[in-house]
C-alpha positions as CSV (number, residue, x, y, z in Angstrom):
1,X,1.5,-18.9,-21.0
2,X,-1.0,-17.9,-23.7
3,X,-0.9,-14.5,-24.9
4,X,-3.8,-11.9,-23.3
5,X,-5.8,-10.9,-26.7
6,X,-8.3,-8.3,-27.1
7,X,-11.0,-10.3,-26.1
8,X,-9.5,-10.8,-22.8
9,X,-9.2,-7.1,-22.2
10,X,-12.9,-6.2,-23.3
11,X,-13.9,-9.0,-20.8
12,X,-12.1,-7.7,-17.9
13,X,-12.6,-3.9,-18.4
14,X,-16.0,-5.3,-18.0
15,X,-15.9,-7.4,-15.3
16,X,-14.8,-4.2,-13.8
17,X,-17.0,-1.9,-15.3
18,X,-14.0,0.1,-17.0
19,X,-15.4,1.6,-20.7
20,X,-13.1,0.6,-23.0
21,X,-12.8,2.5,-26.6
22,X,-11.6,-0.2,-29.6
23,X,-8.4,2.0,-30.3
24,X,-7.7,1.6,-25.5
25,X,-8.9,-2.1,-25.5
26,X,-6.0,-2.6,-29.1
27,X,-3.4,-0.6,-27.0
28,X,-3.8,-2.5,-23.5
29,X,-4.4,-5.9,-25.4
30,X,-0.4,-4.6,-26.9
31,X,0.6,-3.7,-23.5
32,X,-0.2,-6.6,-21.7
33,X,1.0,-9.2,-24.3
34,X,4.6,-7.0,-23.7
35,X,4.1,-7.4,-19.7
36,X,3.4,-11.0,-20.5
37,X,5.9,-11.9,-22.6
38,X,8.3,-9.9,-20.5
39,X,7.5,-12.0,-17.2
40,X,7.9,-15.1,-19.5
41,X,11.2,-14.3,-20.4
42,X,12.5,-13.6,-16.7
43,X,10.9,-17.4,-15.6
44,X,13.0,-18.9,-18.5
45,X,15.9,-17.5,-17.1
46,X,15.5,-17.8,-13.5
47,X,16.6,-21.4,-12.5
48,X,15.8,-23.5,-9.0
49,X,19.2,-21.8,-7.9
50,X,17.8,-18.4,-8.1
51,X,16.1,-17.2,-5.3
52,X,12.6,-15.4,-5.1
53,X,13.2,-11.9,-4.5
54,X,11.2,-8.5,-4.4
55,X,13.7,-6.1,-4.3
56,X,17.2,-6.5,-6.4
57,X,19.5,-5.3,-3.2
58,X,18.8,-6.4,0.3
59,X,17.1,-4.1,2.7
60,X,17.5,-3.5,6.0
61,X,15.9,-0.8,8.7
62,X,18.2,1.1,10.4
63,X,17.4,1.5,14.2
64,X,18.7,3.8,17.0
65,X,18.3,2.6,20.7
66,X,14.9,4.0,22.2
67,X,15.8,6.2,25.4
68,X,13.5,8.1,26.8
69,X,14.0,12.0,27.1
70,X,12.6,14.7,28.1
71,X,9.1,14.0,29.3
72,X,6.0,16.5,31.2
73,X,5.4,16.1,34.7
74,X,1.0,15.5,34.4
75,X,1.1,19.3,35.9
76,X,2.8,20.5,33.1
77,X,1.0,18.9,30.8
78,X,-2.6,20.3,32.0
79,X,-1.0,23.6,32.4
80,X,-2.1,24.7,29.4
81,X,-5.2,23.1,28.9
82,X,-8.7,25.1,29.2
83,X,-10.4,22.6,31.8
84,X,-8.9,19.6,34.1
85,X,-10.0,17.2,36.9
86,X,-8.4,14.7,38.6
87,X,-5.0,15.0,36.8
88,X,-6.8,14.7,33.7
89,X,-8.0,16.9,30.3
90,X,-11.6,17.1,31.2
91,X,-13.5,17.7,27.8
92,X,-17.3,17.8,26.9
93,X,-19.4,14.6,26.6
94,X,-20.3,13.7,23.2
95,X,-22.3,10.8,24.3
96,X,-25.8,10.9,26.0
97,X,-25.3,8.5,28.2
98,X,-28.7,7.0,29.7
């Protein structure tokens, strides 16, 4: 890996149109070379018997059995509402329809 110099960092920040000071572009040209350095380290040590992971413990959802409960009848539903027809909310058109 080569090491991400100053020059690098004044060409991406404008690539993405980021205005750089001299004394940002000399402290993210330090950060990066430590990010660098840091991911070069980890691929030293991680062999062909080490498997590619993206979180150190296992994950796993935890699910509960979907049962239906308590559910309106359509009346009760549209008991409440301001206007219905036909078993069904009846709300104004927003379309012109031609």
């Amino acid at each position: 890996m080569t090491a991400i110099n100053r020059d690098d960092v004044a060409h991406l920040a404008q690539l993405a149109h980021i205005q750089m000071t001299d004394a940002e572009l000399d402290r993210m040209a330090g950060e990066l070379a430590v990010i660098v350095d840091s991911v070069k380290s980890v691929s030293e040590v991680a062999g062909q018997d080490v498997p590619a992971t993206s979180h150190p413990i296992p994950l796993s959802n935890v699910l509960r059995e979907d049962v239906v409960g308590h559910v309106l009848t359509a009346e009760q539903a549209l008991s409440g509402a301001p206007d219905s027809a036909d078993g069904k909310f009846k709300v104004p058109a927003i379309l012109e329809e031609d």
